[in-house]
Backbone atoms as SQL, in Angstrom:
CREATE TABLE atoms (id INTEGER PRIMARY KEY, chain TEXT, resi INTEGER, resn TEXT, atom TEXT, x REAL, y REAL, z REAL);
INSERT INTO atoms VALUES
  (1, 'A', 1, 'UNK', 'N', -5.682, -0.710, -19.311),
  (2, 'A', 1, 'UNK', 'CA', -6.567, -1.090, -18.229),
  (3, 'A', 1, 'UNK', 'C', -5.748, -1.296, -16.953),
  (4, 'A', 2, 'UNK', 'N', -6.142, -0.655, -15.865),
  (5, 'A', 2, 'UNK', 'CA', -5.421, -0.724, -14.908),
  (6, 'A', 2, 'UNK', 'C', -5.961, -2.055, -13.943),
  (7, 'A', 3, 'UNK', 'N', -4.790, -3.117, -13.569),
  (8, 'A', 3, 'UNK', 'CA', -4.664, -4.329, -12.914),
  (9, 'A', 3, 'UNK', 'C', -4.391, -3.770, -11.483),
  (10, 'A', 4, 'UNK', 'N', -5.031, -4.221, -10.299),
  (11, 'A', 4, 'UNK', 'CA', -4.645, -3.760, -9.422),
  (12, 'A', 4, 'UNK', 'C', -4.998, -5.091, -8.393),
  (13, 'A', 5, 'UNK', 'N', -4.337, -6.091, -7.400),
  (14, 'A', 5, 'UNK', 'CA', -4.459, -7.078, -6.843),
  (15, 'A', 5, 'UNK', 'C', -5.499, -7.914, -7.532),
  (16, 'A', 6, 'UNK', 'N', -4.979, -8.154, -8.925),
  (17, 'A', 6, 'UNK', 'CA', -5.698, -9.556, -9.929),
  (18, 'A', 6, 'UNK', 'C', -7.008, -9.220, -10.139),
  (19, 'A', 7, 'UNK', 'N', -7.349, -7.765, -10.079),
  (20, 'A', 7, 'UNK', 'CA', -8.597, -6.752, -10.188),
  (21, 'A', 7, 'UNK', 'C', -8.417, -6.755, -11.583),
  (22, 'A', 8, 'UNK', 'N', -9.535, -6.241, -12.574),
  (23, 'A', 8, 'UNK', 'CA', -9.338, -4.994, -13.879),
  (24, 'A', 8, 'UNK', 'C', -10.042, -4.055, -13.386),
  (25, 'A', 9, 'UNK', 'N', -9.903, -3.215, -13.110),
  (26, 'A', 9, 'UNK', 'CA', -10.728, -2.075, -12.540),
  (27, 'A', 9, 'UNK', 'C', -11.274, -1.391, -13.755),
  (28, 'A', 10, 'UNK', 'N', -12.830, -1.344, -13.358),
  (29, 'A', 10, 'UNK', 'CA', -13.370, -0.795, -14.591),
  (30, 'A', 10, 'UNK', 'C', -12.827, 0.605, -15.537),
  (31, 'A', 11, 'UNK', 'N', -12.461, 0.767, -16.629),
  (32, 'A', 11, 'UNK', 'CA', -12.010, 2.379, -17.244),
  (33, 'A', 11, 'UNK', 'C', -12.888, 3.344, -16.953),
  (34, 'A', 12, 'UNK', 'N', -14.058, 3.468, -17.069),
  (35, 'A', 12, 'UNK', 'CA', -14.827, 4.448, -16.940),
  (36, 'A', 12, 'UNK', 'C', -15.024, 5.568, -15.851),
  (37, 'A', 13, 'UNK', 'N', -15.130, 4.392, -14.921),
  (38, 'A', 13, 'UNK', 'CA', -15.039, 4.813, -13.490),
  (39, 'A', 13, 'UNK', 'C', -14.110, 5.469, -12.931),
  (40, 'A', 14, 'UNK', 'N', -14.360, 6.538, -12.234),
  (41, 'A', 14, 'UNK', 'CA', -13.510, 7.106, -10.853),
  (42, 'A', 14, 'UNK', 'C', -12.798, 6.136, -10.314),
  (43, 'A', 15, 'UNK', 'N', -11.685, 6.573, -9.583),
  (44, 'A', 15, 'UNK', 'CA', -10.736, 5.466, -9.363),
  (45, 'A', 15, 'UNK', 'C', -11.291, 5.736, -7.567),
  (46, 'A', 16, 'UNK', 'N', -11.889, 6.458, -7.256),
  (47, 'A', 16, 'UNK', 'CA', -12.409, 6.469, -5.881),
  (48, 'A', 16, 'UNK', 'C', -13.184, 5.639, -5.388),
  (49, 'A', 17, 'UNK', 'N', -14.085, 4.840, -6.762),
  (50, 'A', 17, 'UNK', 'CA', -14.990, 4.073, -6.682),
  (51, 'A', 17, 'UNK', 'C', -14.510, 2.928, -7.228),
  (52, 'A', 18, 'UNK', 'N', -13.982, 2.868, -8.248),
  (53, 'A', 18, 'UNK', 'CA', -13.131, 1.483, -8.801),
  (54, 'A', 18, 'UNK', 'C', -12.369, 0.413, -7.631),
  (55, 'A', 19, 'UNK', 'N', -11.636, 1.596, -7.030),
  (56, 'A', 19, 'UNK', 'CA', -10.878, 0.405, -6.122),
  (57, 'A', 19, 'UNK', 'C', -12.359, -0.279, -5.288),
  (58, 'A', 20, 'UNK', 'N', -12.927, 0.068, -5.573),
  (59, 'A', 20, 'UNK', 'CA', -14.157, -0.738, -4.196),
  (60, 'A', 20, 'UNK', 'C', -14.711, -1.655, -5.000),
  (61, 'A', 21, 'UNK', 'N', -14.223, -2.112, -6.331),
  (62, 'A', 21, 'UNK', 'CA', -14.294, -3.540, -7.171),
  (63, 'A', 21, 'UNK', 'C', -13.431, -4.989, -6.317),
  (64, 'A', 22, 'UNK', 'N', -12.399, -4.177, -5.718),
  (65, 'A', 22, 'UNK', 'CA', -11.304, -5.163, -5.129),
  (66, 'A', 22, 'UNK', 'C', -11.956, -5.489, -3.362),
  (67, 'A', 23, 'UNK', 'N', -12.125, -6.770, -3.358),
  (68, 'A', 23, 'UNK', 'CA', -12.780, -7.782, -2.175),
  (69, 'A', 23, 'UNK', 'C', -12.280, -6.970, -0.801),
  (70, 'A', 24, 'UNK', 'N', -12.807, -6.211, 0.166),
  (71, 'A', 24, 'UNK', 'CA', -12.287, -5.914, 0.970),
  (72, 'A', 24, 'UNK', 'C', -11.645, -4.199, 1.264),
  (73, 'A', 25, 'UNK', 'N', -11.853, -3.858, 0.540),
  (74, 'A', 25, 'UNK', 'CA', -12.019, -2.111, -0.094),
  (75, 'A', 25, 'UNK', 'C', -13.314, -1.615, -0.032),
  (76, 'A', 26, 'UNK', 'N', -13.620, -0.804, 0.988),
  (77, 'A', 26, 'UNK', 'CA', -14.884, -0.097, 0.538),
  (78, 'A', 26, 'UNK', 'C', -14.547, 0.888, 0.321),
  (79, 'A', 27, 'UNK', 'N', -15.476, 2.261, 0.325),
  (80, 'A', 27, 'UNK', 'CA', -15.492, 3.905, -0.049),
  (81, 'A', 27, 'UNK', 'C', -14.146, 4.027, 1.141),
  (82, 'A', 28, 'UNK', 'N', -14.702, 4.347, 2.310),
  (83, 'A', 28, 'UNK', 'CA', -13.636, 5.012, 3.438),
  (84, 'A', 28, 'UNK', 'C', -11.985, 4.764, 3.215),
  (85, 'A', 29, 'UNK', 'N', -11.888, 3.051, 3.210),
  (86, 'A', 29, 'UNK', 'CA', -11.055, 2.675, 2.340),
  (87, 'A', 29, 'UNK', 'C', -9.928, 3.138, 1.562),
  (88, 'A', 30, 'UNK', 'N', -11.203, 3.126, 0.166),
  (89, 'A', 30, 'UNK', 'CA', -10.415, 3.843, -0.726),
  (90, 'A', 30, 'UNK', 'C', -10.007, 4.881, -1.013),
  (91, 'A', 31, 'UNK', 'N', -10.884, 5.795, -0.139),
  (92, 'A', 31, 'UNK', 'CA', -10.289, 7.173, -0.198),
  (93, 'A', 31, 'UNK', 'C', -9.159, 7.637, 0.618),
  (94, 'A', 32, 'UNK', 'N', -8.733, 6.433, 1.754),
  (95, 'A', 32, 'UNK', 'CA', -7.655, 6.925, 2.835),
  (96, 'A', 32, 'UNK', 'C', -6.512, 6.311, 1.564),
  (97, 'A', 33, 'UNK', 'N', -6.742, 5.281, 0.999),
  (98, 'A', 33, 'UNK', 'CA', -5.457, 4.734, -0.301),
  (99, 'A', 33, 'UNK', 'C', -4.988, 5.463, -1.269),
  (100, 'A', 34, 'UNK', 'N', -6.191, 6.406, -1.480),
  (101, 'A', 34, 'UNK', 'CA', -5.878, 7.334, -2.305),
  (102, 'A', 34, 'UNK', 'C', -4.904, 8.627, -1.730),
  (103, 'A', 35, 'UNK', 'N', -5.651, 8.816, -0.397),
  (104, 'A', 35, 'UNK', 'CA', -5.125, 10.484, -0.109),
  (105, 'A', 35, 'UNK', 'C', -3.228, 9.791, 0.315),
  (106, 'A', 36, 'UNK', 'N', -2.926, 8.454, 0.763),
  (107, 'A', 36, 'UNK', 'CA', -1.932, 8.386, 1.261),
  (108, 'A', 36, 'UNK', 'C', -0.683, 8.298, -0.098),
  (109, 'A', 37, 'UNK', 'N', -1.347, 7.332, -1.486),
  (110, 'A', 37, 'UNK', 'CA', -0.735, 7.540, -2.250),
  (111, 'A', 37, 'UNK', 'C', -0.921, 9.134, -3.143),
  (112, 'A', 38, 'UNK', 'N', -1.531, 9.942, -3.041),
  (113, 'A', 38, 'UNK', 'CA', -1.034, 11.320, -3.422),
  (114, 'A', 38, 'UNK', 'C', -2.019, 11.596, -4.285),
  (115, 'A', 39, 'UNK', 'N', -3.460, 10.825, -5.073),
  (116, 'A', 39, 'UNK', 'CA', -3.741, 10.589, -6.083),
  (117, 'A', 39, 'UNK', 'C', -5.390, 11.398, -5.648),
  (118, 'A', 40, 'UNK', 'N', -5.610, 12.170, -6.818),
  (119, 'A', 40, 'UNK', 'CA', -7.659, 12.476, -6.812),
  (120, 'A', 40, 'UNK', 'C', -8.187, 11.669, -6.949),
  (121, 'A', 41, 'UNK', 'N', -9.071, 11.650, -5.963),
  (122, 'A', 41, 'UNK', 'CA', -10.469, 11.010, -6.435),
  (123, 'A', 41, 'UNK', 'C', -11.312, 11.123, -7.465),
  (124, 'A', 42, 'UNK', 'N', -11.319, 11.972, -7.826),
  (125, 'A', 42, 'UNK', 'CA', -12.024, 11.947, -9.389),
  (126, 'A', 42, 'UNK', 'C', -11.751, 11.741, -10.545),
  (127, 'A', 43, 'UNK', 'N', -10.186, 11.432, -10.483),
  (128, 'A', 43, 'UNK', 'CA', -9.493, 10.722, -11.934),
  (129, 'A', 43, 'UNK', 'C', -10.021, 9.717, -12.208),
  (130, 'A', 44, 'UNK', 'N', -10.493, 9.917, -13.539),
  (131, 'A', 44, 'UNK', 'CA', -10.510, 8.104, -14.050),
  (132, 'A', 44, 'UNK', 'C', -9.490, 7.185, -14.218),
  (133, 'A', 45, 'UNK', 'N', -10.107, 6.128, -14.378),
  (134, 'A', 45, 'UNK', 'CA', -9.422, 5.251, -14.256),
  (135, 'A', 45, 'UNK', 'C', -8.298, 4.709, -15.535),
  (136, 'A', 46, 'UNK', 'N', -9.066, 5.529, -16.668),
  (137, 'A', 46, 'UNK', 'CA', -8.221, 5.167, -18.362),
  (138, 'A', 46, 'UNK', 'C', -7.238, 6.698, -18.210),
  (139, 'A', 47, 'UNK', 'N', -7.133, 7.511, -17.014),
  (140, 'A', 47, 'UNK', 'CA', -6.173, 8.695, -17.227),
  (141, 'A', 47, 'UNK', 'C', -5.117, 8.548, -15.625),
  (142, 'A', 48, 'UNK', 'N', -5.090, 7.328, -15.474),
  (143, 'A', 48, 'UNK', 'CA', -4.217, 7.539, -14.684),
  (144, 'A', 48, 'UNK', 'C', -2.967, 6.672, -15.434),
  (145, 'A', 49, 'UNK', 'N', -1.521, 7.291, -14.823),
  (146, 'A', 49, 'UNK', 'CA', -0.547, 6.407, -15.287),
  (147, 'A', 49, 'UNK', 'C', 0.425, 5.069, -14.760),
  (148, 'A', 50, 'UNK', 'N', 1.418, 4.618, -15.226),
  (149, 'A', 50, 'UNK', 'CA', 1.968, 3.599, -14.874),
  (150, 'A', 50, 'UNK', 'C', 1.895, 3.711, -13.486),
  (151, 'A', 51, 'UNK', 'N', 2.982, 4.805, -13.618),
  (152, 'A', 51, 'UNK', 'CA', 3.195, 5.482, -12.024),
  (153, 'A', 51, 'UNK', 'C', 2.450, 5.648, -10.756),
  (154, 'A', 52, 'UNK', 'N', 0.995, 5.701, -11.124),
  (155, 'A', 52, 'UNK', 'CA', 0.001, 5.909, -10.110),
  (156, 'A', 52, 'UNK', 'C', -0.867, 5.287, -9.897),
  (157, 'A', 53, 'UNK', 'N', -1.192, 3.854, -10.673),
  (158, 'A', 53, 'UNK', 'CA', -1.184, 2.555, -10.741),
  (159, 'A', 53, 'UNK', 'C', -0.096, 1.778, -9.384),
  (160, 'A', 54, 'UNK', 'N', 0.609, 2.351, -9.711),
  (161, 'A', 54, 'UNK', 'CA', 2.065, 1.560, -8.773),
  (162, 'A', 54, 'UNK', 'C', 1.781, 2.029, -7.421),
  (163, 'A', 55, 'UNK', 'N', 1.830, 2.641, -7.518),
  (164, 'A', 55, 'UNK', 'CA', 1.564, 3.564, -6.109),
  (165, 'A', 55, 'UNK', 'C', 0.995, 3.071, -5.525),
  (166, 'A', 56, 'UNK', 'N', -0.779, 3.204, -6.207),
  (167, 'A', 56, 'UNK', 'CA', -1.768, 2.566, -5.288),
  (168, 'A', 56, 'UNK', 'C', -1.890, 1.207, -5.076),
  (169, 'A', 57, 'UNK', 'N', -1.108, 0.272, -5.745),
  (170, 'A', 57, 'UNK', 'CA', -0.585, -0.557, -5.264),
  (171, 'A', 57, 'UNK', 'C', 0.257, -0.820, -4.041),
  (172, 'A', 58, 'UNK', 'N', 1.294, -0.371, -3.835),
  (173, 'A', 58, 'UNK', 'CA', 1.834, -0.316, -2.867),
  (174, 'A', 58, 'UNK', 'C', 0.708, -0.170, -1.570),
  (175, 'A', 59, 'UNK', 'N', 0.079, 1.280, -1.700),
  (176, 'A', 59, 'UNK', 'CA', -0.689, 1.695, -0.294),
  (177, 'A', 59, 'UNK', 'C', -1.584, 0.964, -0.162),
  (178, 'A', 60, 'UNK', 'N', -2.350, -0.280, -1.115),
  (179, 'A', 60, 'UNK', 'CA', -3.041, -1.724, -0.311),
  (180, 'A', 60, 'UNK', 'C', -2.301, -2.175, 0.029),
  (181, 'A', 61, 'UNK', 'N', -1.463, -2.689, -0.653),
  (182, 'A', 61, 'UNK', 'CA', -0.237, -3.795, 0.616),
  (183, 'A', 61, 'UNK', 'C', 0.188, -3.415, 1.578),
  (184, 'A', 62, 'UNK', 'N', 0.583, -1.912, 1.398),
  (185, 'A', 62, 'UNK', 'CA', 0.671, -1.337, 3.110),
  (186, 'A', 62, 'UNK', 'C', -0.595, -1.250, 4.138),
  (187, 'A', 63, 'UNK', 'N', -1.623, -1.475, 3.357),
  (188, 'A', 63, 'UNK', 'CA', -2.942, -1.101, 4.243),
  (189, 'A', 63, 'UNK', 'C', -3.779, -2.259, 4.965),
  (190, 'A', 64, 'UNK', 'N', -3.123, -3.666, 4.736),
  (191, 'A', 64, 'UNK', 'CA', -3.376, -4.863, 4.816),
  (192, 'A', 64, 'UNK', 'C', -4.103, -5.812, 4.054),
  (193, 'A', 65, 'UNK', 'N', -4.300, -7.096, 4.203),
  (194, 'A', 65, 'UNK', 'CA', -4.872, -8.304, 3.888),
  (195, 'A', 65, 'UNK', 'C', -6.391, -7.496, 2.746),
  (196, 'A', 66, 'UNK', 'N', -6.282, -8.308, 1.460),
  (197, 'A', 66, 'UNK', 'CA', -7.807, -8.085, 0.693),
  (198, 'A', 66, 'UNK', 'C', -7.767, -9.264, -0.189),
  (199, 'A', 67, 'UNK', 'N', -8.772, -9.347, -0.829),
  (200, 'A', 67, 'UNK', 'CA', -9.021, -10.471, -1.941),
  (201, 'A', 67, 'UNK', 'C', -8.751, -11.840, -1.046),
  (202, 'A', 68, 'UNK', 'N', -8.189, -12.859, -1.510),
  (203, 'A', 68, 'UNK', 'CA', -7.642, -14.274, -1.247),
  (204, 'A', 68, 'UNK', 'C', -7.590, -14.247, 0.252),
  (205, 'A', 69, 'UNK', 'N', -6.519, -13.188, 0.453),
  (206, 'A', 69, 'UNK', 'CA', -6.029, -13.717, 1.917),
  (207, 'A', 69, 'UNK', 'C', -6.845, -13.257, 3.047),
  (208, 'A', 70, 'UNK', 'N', -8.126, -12.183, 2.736),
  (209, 'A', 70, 'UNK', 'CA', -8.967, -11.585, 3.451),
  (210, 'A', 70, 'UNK', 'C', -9.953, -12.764, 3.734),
  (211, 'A', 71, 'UNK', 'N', -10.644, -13.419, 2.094),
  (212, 'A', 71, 'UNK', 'CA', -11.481, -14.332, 2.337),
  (213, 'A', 71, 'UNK', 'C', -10.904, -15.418, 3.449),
  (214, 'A', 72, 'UNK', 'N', -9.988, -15.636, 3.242),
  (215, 'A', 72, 'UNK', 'CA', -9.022, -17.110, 3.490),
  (216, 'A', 72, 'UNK', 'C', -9.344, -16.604, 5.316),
  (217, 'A', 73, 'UNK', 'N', -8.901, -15.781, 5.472),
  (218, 'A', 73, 'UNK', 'CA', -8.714, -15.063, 7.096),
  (219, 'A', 73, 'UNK', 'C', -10.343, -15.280, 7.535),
  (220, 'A', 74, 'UNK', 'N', -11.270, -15.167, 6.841),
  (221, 'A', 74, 'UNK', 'CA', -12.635, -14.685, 7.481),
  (222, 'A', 74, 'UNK', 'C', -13.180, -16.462, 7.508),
  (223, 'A', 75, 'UNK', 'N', -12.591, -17.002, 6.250),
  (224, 'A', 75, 'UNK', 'CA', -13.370, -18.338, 6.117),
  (225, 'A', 75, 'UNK', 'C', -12.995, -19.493, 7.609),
  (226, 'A', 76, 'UNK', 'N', -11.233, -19.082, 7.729),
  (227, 'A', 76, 'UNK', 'CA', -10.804, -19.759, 8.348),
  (228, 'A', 76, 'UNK', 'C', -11.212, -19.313, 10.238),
  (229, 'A', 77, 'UNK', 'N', -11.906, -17.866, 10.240),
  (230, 'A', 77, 'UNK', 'CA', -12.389, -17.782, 11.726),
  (231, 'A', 77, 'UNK', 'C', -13.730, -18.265, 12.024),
  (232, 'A', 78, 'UNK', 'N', -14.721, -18.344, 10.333),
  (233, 'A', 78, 'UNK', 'CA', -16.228, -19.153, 10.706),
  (234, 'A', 78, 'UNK', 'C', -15.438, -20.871, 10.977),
  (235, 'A', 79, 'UNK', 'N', -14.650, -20.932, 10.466),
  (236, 'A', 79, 'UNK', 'CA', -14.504, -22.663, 10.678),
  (237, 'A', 79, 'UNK', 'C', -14.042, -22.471, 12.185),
  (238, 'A', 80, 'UNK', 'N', -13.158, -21.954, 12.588),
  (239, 'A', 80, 'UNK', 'CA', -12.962, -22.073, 13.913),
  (240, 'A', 80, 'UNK', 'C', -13.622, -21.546, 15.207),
  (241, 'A', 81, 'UNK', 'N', -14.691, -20.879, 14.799),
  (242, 'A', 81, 'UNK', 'CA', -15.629, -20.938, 15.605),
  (243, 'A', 81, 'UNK', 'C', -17.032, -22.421, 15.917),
  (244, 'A', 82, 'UNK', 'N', -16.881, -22.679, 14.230),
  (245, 'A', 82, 'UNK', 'CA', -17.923, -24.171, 14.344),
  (246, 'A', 82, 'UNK', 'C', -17.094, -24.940, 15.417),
  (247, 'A', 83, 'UNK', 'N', -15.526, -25.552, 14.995),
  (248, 'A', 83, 'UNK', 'CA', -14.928, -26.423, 15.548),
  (249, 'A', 83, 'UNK', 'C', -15.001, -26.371, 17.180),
  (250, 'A', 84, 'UNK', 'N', -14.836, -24.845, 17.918),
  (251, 'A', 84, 'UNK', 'CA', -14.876, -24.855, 19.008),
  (252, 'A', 84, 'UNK', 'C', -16.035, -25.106, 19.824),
  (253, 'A', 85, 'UNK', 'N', -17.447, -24.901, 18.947),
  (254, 'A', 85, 'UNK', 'CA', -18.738, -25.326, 19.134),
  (255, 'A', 85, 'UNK', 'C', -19.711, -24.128, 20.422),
  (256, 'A', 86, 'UNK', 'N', -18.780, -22.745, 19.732),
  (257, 'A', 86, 'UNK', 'CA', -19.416, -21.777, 20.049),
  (258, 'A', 86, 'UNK', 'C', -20.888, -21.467, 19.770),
  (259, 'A', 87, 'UNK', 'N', -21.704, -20.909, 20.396),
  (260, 'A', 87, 'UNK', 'CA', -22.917, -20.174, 19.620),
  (261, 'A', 87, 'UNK', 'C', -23.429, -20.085, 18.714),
  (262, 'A', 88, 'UNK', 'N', -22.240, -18.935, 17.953),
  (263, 'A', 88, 'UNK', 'CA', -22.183, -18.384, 16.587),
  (264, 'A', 88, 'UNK', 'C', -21.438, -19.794, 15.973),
  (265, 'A', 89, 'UNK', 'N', -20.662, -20.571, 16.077),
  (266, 'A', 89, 'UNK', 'CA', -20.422, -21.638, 15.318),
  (267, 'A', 89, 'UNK', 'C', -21.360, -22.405, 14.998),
  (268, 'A', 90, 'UNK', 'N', -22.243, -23.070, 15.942),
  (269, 'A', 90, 'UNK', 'CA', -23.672, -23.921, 15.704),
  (270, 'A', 90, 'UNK', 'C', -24.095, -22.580, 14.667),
  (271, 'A', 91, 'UNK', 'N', -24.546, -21.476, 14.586),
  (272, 'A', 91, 'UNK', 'CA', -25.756, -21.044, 14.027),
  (273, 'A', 91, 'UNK', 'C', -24.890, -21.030, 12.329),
  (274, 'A', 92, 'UNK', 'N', -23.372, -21.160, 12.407),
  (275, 'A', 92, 'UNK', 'CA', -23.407, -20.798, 10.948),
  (276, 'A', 92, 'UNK', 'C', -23.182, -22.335, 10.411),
  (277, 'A', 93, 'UNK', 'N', -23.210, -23.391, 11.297),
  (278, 'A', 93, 'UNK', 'CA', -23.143, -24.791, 11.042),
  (279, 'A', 93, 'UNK', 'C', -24.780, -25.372, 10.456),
  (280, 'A', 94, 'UNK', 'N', -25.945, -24.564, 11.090),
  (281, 'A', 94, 'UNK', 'CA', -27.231, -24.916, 10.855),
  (282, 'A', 94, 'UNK', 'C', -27.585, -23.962, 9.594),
  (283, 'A', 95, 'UNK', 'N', -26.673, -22.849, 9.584),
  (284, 'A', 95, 'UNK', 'CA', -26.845, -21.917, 8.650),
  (285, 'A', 95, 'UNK', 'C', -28.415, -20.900, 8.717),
  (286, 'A', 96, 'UNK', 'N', -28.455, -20.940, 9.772),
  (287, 'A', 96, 'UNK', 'CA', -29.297, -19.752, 10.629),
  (288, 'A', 96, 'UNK', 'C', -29.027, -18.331, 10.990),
  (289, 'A', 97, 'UNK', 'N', -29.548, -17.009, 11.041),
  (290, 'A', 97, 'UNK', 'CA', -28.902, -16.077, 11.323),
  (291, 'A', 97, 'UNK', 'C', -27.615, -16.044, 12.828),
  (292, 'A', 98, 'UNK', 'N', -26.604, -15.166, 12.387),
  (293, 'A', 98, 'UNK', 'CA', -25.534, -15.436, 13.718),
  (294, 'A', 98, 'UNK', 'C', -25.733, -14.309, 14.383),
  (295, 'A', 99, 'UNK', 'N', -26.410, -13.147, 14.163),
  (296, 'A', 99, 'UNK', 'CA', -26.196, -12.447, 15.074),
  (297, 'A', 99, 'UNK', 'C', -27.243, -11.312, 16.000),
  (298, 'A', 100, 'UNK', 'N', -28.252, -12.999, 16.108),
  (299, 'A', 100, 'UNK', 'CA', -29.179, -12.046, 16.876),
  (300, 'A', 100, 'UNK', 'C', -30.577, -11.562, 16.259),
  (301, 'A', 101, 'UNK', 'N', -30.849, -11.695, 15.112),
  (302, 'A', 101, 'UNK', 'CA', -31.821, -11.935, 13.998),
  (303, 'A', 101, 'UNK', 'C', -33.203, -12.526, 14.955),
  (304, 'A', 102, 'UNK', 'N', -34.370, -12.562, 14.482),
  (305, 'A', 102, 'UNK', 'CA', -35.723, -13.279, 14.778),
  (306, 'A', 102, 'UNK', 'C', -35.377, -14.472, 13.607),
  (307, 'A', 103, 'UNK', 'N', -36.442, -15.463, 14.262),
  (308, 'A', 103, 'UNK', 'CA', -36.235, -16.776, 13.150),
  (309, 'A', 103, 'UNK', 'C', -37.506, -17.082, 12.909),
  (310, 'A', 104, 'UNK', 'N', -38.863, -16.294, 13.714),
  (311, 'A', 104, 'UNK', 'CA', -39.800, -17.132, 13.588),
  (312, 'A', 104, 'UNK', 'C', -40.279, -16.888, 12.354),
  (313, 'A', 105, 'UNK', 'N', -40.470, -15.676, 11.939),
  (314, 'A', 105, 'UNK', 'CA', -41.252, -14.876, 10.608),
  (315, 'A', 105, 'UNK', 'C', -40.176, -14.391, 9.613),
  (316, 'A', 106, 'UNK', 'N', -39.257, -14.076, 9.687),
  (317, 'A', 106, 'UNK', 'CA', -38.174, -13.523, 8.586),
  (318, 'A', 106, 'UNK', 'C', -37.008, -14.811, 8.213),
  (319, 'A', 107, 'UNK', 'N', -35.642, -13.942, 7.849),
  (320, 'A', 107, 'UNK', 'CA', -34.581, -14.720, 8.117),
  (321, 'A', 107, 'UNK', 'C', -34.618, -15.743, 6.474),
  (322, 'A', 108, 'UNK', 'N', -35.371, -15.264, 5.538),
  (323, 'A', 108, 'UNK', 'CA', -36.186, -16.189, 4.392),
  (324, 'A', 108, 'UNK', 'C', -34.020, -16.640, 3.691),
  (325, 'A', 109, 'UNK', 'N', -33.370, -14.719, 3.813),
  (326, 'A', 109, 'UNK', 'CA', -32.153, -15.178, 2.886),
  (327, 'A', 109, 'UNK', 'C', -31.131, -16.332, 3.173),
  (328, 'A', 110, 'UNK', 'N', -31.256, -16.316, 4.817),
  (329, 'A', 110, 'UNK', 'CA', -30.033, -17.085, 5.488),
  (330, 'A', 110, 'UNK', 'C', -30.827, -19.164, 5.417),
  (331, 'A', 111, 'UNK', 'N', -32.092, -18.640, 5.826),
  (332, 'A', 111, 'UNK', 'CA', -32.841, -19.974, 5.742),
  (333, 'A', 111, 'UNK', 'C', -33.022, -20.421, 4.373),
  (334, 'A', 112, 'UNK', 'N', -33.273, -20.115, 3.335),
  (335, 'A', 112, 'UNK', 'CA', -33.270, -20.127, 1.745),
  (336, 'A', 112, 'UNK', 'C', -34.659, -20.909, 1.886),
  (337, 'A', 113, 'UNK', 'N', -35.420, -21.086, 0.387),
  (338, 'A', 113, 'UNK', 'CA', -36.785, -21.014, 0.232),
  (339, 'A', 113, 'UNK', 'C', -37.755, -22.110, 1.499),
  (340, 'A', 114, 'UNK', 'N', -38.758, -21.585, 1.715),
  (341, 'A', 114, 'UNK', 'CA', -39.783, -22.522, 2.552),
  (342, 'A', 114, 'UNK', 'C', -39.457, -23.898, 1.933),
  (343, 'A', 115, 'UNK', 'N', -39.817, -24.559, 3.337),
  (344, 'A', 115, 'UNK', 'CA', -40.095, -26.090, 3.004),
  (345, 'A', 115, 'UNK', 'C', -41.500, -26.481, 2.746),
  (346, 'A', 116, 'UNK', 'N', -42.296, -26.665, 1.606),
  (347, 'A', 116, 'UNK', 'CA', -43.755, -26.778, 1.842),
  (348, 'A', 116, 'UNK', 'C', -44.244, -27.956, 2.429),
  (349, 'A', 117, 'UNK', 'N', -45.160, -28.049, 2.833),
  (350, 'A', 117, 'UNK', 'CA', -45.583, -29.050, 3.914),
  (351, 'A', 117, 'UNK', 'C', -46.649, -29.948, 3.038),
  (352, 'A', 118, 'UNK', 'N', -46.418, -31.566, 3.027),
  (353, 'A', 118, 'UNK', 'CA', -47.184, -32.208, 2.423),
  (354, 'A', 118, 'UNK', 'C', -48.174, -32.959, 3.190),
  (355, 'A', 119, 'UNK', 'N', -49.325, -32.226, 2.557),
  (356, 'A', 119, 'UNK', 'CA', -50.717, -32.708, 2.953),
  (357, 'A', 119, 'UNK', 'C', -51.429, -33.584, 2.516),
  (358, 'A', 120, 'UNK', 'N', -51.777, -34.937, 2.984),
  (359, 'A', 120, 'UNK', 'CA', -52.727, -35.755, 2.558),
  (360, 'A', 120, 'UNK', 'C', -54.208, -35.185, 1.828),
  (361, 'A', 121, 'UNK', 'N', -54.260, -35.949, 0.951),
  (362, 'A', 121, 'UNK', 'CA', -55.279, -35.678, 0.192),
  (363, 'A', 121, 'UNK', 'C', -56.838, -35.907, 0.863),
  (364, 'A', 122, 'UNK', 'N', -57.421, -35.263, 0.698),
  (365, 'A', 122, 'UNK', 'CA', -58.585, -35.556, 1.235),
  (366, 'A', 122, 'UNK', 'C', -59.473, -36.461, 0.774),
  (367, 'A', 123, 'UNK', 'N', -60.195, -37.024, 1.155),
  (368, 'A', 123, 'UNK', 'CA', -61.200, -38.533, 0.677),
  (369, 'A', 123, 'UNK', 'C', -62.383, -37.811, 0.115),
  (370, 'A', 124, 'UNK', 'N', -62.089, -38.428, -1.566),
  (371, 'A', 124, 'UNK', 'CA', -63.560, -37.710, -2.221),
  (372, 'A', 124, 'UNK', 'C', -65.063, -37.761, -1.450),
  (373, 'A', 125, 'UNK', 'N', -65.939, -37.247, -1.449),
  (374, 'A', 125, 'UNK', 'CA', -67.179, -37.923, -1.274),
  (375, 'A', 125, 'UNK', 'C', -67.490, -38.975, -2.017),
  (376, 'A', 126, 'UNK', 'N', -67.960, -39.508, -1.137),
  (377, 'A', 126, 'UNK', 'CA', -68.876, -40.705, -1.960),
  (378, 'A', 126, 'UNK', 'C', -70.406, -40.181, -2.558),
  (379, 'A', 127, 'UNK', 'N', -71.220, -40.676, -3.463),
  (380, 'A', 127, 'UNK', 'CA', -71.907, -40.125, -4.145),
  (381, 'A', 127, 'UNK', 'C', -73.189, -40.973, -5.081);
């Protein structure tokens, strides 16, 4: 099973598509990692070897920041936008859409479920 930045990348799979298991890798990505380390896109992932495993290792670390230090980088620019008390800091502090979104009618994922509204009961008739 090929380990690739604390990944298992699935066996089955194309390794064109596998690397886009790892946080920060998409398609475009992975296919520039691939063409730079030397490797097809359509190899699977249980037929590649030590060697080409290694490789594509290398050409993420040459290709920059993913997993840990990507999150760590993105988490640490929403915090420093709250702290500076930007815009976009209030909206991800209220946890409202940041970028420009409607709020009156949508927005259900960022807002998470309705608040239902409690209504007094109405007074039976008398009878």
């Amino acid at each position: 099973m090929a380990r690739i930045a604390g990944i298992d990348l699935p066996r089955q799979k194309r390794i064109g598509i596998a690397l886009t298991y790892i946080y920060g890798i998409g398609v475009a990505r992975s296919n520039s990692i691939l063409k730079k380390s030397g490797i097809d896109v359509a190899v699977r992932v249980k037929d590649l070897s030590e060697e080409e495993v290694s490789k594509i290792a290398k050409a993420i670390e040459a290709e920059g920041s993913i997993e840990g230090d990507l999150r760590k980088e993105i988490a640490m620019n929403i915090k420093r936008l709250m702290e500076v008390g930007s815009y976009r800091g209030m909206r991800h502090r209220r946890s409202l859409p940041v970028r420009g979104q409607r709020t009156h009618t949508n927005a259900r994922t960022r807002k998470g479920p309705r608040r239902s509204l409690i209504r007094p009961k109405a007074a039976a008739p008398k009878a």
